[in-house]
N, C-alpha and C positions, 0 to 999 in steps of 0.2 A: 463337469460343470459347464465347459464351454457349451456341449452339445446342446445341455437345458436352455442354455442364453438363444444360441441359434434356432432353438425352435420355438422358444416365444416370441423371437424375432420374426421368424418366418409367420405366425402364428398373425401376430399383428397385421403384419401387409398383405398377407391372401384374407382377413376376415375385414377390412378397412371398407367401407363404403365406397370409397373411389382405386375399386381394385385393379379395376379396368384403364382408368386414364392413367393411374402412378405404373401401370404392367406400359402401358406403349409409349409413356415419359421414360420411363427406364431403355426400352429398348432403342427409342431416336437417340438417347444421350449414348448409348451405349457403340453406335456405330461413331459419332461424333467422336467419342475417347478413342477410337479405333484409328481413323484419320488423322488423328491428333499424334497419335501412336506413328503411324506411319510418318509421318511428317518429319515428328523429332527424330527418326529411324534414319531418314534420308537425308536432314539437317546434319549429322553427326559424318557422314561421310563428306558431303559437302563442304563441311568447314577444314577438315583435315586436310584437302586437296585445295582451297582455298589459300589457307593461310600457309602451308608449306609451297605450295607450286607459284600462287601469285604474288605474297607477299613475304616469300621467304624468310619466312619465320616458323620458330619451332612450335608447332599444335599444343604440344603441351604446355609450354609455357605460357603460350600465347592464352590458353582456357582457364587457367590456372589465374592469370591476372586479372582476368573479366569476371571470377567466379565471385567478388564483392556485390557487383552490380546482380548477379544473379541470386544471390539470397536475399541480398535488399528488395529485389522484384518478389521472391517468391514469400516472405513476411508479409508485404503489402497485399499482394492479391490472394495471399489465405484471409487475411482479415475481410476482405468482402467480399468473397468467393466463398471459400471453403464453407459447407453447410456444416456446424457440430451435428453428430450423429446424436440419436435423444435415448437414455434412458430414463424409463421410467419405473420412479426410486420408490413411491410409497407403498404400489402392491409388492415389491420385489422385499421389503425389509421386514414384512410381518411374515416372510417367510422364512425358511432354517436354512436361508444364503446369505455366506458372508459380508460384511462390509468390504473388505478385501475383493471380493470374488466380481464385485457388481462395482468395482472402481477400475476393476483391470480390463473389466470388458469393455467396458466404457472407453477408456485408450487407447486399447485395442482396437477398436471401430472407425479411431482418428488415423492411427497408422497405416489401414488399408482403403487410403482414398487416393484416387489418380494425383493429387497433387504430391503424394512422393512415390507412388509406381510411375506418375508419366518419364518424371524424369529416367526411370532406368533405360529407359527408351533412345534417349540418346548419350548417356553415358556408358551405358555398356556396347552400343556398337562401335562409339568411339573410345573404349580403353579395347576394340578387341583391334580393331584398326591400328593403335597404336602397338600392341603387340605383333602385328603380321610384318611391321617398320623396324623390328628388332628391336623395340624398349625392353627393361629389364620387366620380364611379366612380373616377378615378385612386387618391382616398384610400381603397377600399374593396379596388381590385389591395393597396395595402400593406400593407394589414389583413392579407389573405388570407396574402401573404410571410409575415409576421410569423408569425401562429398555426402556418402551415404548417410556415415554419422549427422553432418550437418544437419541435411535433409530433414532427417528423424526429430533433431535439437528443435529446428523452427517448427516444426510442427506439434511439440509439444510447448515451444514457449505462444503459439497462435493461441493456446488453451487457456492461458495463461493471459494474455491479452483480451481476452472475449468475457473475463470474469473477474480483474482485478483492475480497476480503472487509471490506478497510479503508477504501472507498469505500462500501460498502454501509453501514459501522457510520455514518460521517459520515454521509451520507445520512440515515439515520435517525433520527442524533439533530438533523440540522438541520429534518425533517419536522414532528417529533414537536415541538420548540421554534416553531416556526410555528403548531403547532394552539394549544398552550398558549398563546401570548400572543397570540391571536385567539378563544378560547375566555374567555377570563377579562377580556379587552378590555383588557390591559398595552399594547398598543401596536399598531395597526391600518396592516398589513404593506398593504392594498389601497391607499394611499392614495400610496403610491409604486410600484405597479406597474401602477398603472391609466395612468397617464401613459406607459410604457413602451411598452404597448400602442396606446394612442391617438397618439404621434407619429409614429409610419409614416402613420397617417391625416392628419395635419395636413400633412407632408411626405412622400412616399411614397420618397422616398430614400432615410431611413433604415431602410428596409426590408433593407439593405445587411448591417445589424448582425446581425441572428437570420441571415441567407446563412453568415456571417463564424463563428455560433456553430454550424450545421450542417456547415461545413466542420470546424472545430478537434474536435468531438466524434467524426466519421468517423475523419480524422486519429490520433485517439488511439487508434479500437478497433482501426483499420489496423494500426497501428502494432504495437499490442500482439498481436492475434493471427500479425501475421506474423512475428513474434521466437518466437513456439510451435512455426510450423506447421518441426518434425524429425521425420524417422521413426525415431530412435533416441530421443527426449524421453523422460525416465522410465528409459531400456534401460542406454546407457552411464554415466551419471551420477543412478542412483536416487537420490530423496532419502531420507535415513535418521529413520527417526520412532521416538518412543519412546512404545509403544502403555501405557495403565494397564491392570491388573490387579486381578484380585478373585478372590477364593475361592468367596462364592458359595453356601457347604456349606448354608446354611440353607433353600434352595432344595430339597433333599433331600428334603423332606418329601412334597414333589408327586408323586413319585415319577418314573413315566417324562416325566411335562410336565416334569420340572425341567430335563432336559435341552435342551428349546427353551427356555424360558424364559429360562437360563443363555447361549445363544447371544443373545438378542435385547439380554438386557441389554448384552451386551459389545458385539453391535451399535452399541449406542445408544452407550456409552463410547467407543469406537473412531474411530466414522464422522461426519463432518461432516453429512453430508444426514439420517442419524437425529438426529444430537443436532438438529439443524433442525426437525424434527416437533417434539421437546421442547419447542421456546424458542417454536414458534407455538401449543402449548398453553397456555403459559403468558401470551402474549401475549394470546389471548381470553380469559384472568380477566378482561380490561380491556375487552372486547368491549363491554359490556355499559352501561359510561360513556358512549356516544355516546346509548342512550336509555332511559337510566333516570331521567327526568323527570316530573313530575303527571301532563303527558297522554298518555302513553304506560300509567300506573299504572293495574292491571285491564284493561287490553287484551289481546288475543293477542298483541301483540307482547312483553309481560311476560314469555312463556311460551316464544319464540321466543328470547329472551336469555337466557334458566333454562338452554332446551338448549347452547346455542351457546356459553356461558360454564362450564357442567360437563363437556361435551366436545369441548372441543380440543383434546386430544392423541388423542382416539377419533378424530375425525373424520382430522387432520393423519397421523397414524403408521397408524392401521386400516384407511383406503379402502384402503391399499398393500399389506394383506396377500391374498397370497404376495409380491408384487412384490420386497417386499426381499431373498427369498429366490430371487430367480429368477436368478443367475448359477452356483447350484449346486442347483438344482432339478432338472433332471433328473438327477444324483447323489443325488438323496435321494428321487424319486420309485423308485432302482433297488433301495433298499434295503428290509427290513422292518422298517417304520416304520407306523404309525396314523395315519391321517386326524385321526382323532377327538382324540388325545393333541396333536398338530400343533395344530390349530386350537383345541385348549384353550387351549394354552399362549399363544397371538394372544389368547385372549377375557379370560383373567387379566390381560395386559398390561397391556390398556386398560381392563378394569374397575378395576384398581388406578389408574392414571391420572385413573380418574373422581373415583374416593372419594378420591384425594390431594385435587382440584381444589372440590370443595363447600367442605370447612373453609378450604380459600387461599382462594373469594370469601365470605368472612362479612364484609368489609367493606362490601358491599351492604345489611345493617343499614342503616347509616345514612342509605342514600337509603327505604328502607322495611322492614317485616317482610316485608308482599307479595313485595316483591324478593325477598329470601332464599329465600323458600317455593318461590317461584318456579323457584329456582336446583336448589333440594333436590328439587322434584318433577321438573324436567329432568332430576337426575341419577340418578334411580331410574328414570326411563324407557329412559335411553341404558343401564345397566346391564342391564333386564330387556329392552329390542327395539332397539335400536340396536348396541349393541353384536354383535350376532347379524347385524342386516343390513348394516350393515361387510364380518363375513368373507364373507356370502352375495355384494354386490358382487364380490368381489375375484374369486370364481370366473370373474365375466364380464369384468371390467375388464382382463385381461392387459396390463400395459402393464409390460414389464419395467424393473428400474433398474437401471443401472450407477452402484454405488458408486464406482467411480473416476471417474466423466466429469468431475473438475475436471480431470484431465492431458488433457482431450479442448479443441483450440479450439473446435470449435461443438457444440453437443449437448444437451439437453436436461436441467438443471442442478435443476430440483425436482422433488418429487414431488407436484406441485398441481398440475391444470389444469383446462379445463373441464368435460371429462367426467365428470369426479368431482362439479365442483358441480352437473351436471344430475343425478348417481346420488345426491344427497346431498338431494333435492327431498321424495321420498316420507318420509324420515325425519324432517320440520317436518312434514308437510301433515295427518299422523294424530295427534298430541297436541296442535296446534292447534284443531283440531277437536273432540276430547275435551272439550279445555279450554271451547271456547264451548258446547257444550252442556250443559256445566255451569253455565256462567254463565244460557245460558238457563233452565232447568230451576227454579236456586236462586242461587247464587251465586258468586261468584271461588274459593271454598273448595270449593263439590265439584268445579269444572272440575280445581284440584289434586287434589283426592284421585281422580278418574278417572285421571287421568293417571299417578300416581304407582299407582295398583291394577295398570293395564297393565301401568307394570314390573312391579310385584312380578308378579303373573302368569305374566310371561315370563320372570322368572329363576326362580320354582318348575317349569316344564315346559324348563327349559334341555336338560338330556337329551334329550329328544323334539327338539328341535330341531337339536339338536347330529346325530344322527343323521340328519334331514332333508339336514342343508348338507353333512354327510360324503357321503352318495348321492349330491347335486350335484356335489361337486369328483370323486370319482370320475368322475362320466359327463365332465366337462370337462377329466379331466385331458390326455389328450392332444393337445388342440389348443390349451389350454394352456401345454405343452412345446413345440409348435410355434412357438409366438406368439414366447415367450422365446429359441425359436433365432433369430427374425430381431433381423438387430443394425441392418436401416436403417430401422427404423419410427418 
């Protein structure tokens, strides 16, 4: 049965229309996991020699007490990282394969993703390290159960998180409660779970326990997807929703934009996966708390949290555009309709998004004025060239969305993933840059005011540009429409 899955799997991606860009996305990702590989490869001897030789202390325990903070990282960044792999349920159930058979695969597909192979990368060089130091090997196999187990645990409870919304809020507010009273020193969470870890090592038996926790979290997403997996779900028994409403009329003014605009908003009112962009823009106001500290003040990284903090709902809701529009994209491509008006109406969006988000972070006053400025020149930037290379992205990024894939068991539940944060690289790398050679030049204040010129510049020739990205989506729009016709990418 696995071999059938594997070959309709293979089956899908060599007959896909975009065989050729997803074959040379696979292969640049593919060296990137590799380096990545390497890296944690060489981090794992580094830390061993680090913390026993510089700071004299024991490796193992020493890793063992930070591995809190390392599942807490690795929860968070499966949730807007990790891509679910997609099966697809309706042609596979009128066939004579099990419900069973097409849920395990499905799980299966979650557990061989770099986010729990990278890690062996540097845990296994560092339990062999540990071994060559004379630890008890048997206690360093328990070690190994143990993280692995973990490992495995959050990556089934991500599953979990991507499809049950009331788990997700727990979850976050139990995260978020962990950082606060380990940030502010209330109460020091390592000091009972460093021991959790190190008793597999003392007795490798209980290594038993995290098995016991990898089984029970399988179990549950088992469970729960295979109570989904109906071909009639949704059909015979829709559920009944009561959508809000808006008029809107003020919207008028735009004149023909107001008609997208008017759709986007309702979008957002509507749809869970929009109002989602929403709440992580709002979530990066906060962004910017992790380092806004003395020694971070006047750095680029100042300027890197100015952006990152005035655009997050640019960054969350704009990489996607067209994408949210792509289950009736080609109906709107057949109509006459304007490029230009289109993708205004995308650029008003999120510029309004930006200027909402400056005056929401004025609380960064009080860690500095710098901050602030900081925040204000990010947001003149993202407004005048950010915001622009957003919708340019989107031309290439095709990656359609299905607003309904919450009635879907597997499938691909955000609009975040990593290609977008590689496409999101060049939009830090040129106002950092600004910024330090202002600094070099004179001061922290012209790197702002360079940076902040930029934008203004690039929203006074907004036109010209506008025109530029329209030429572009023309030339792309049909392969485009293509991309959005496949539904198993």
């Amino acid at each position: 049965m696995l071999q059938r899955f594997l070959f309709l799997q293979w089956k899908s991606f060599t007959r896909g229309a975009g065989f050729a860009t997803d074959l040379a996305q696979k292969i640049l990702m593919s060296f990137a996991w590799i380096c990545f590989s390497a890296v944690f490869a060489g981090l794992a001897f580094i830390t061993f020699q680090v913390v026993q030789d510089d700071m004299g202390l024991d490796p193992l325990v020493f890793v063992s007490d930070n591995l809190l903070y390392a599942f807490a990282f690795w929860v968070v960044a499966r949730y807007f990282l990790q891509k679910m792999p997609i099966v697809h349920i309706q042609p596979l159930l009128v066939l004579p394969i099990s419900k069973k058979s097409i849920v395990r695969f499905g799980l299966l597909k979650t557990v061989l993703s770099f986010f729990n192979l990278g890690n062996l990368f540097f845990f296994v060089p560092f339990g062999i390290t540990l071994m060559q130091q004379d630890y008890n090997p048997h206690g360093v196999l328990g070690w190994w159960v143990t993280i692995g187990s973990v490992i495995i645990a959050t990556n089934f409870l991500n599953i979990m998180l991507n499809s049950v919304d009331r788990i997700l809020i727990i979850v976050a507010v139990l995260l978020a409660g962990i950082f606060t009273l380990q940030y502010y020193e209330i109460f020091d969470l390592t000091t009972w779970t460093s021991p959790l870890f190190m008793v597999s090592y003392n007795q490798p038996l209980f290594a038993v326990i995290p098995i016991g926790l990898v089984v029970l979290t399988y179990s549950w997403s088992f469970a729960h997807f295979k109570n989904k997996l109906m071909l009639d779900e949704g059909t015979l028994h829709p559920k009944t929703e009561t959508h809000r409403t808006a008029e809107l009329s003020w919207l008028d003014r735009f004149g023909r934009t107001a008609l997208f605009l008017r759709n986007d908003i309702q979008l957002i009112i509507r749809n869970k996966r929009a109002r989602m962009a929403v709440w992580m823009g709002v979530g990066f106001l906060f962004y910017g708390l992790i380092f806004m500290s003395d020694i971070y003040s006047g750095s680029t990284m100042m300027l890197f949290v100015g952006i990152f903090v005035s655009g997050g709902f640019l960054f969350s809701f704009g990489q996607y555009v067209p994408s949210w529009d792509s289950s009736y994209y080609p109906l709107m491509m057949s109509q006459n309709i304007p490029y230009k008006e289109y993708l205004k109406s995308k650029w008003w969006l999120v510029v309004v998004g930006t200027l909402i988000s400056i005056p929401l972070a004025s609380f960064y006053i009080f860690f500095s004025w710098e901050s602030y400025l900081a925040i204000i020149a990010g947001g003149i930037y993202n407004i005048g060239v950010n915001a622009h290379l957003v919708l340019l992205s989107g031309a290439y990024t095709r990656v359609p969305i299905d607003l309904a894939s919450n009635k879907k068991a597997f499938g691909d539940k955000r609009s975040f993933n990593l290609k977008v944060l590689l496409l999101s690289i060049p939009k830090f790398a040129v106002p950092m840059f600004l910024f330090y050679v202002g600094v070099l030049i004179q001061s922290k204040s012209l790197g702002l005011i360079l940076v902040a010129l930029v934008g203004l510049l690039g929203f006074a020739f907004r036109n010209l540009v506008f025109g530029w990205i329209e030429k572009i989506y023309q030339e792309e729009k049909h392969e485009t429409l293509a991309a959005y016709k496949q539904k198993n990418t």
